[in-house]
C-alpha positions as CSV (number, residue, x, y, z in Angstrom):
1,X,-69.8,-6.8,89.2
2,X,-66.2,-8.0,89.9
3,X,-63.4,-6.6,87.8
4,X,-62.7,-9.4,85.1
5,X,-59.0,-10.1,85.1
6,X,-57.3,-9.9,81.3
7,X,-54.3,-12.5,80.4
8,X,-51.1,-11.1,81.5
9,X,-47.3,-11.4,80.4
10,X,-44.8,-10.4,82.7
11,X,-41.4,-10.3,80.3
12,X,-37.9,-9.2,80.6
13,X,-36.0,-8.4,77.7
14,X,-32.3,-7.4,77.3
15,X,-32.0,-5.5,74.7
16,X,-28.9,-4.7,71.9
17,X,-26.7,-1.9,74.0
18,X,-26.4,-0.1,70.5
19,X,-29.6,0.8,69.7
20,X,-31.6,0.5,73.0
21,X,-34.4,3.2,71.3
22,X,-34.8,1.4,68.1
23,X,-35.1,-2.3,70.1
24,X,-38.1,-0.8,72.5
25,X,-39.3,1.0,69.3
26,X,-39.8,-2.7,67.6
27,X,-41.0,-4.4,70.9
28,X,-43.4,-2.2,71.7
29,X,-44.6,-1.4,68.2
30,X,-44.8,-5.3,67.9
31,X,-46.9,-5.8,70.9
32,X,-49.6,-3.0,69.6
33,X,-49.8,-4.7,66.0
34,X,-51.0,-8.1,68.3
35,X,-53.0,-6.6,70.5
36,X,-51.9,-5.9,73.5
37,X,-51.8,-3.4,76.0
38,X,-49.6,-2.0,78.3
39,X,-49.8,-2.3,82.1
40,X,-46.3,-1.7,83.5
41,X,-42.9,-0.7,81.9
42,X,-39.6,-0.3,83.7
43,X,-36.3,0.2,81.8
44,X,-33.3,-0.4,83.8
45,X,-30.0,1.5,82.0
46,X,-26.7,0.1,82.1
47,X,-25.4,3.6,82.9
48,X,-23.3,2.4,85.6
49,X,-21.4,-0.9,83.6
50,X,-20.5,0.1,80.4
51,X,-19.8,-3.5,78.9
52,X,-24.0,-4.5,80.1
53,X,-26.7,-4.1,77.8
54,X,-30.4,-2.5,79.3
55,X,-33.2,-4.2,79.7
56,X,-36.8,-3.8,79.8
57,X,-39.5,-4.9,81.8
58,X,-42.8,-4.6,80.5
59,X,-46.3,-6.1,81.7
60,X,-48.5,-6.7,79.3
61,X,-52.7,-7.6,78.7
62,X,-54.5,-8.8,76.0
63,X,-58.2,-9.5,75.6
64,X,-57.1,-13.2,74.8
65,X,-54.3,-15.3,76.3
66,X,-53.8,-16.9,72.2
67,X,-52.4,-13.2,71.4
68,X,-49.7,-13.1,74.3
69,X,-48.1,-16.2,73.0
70,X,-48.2,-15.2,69.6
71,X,-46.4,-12.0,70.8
72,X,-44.0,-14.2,72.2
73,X,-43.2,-16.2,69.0
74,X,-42.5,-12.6,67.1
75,X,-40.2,-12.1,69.9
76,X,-38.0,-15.1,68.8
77,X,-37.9,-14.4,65.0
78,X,-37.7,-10.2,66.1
79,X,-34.5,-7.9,67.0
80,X,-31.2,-8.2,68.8
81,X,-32.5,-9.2,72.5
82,X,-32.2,-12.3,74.6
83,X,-35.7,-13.1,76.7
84,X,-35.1,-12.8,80.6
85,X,-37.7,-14.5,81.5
86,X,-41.6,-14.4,80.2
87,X,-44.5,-15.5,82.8
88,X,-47.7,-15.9,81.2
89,X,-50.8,-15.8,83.8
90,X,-54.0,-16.9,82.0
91,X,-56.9,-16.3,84.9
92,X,-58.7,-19.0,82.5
93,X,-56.2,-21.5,82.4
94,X,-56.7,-24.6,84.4
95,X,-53.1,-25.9,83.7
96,X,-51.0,-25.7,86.7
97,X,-48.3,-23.8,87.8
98,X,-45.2,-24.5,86.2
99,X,-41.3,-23.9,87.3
100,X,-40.0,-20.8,86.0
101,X,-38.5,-20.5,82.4
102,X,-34.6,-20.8,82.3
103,X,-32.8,-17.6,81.4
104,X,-32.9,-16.6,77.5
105,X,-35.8,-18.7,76.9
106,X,-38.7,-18.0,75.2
107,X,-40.0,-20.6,77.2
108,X,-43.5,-19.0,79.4
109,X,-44.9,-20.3,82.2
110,X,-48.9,-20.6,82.8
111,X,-50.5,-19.6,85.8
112,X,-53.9,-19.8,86.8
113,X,-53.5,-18.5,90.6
114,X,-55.4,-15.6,90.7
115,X,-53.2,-13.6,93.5
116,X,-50.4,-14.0,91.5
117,X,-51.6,-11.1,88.8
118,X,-50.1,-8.0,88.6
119,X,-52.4,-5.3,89.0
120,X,-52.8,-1.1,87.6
């Protein structure tokens, strides 16, 4: 039996400078009140510019693409952050690709191309 793909969200968050600990602490606490799971998580530092803020990188799964975008929607009303860019891929989706969001926009794309999912 073939591995069944789950919906993914690839997202890039930069994150208030002040209080990076608290700001992951509300993402990620967010994303495990909606469902989701996590498949990858990178946090890159500003140790090296002072005046930049660090951002996160997360991949994330759920059982249904509906709870990714509702993720998404807590995202805009949540913490300090600007959205980097958010890339939905719903293996179910027949909608086609899309281009990619602008910067600081909660704006996702949907892709249904099956080599473009991230995988554990």
């Amino acid at each position: 039996m073939p591995a069944t793909r789950l919906p993914t969200l690839r997202l890039s968050l930069q994150l208030d400078g002040t209080d990076a600990f608290g700001a992951m602490e509300w993402v990620f606490a967010s994303a495990r009140r909606t469902g989701l799971a996590p498949e990858q998580l990178r946090f890159d530092s500003a140790s090296f510019e002072p005046a930049s803020q660090p951002v996160l990188h997360a991949t994330l799964t759920a059982a249904d693409a509906s709870l990714l975008w509702l993720f998404l929607r807590r995202l805009e009303s949540g913490i300090d952050m600007a959205v980097l860019g958010a890339d939905v891929d719903d293996p179910d989706s027949e909608a086609p690709s899309e281009p990619a969001p602008a910067p600081r926009t909660v704006a996702p794309q949907v892709r249904s191309d099956a080599g473009l999912a991230l995988t554990a």
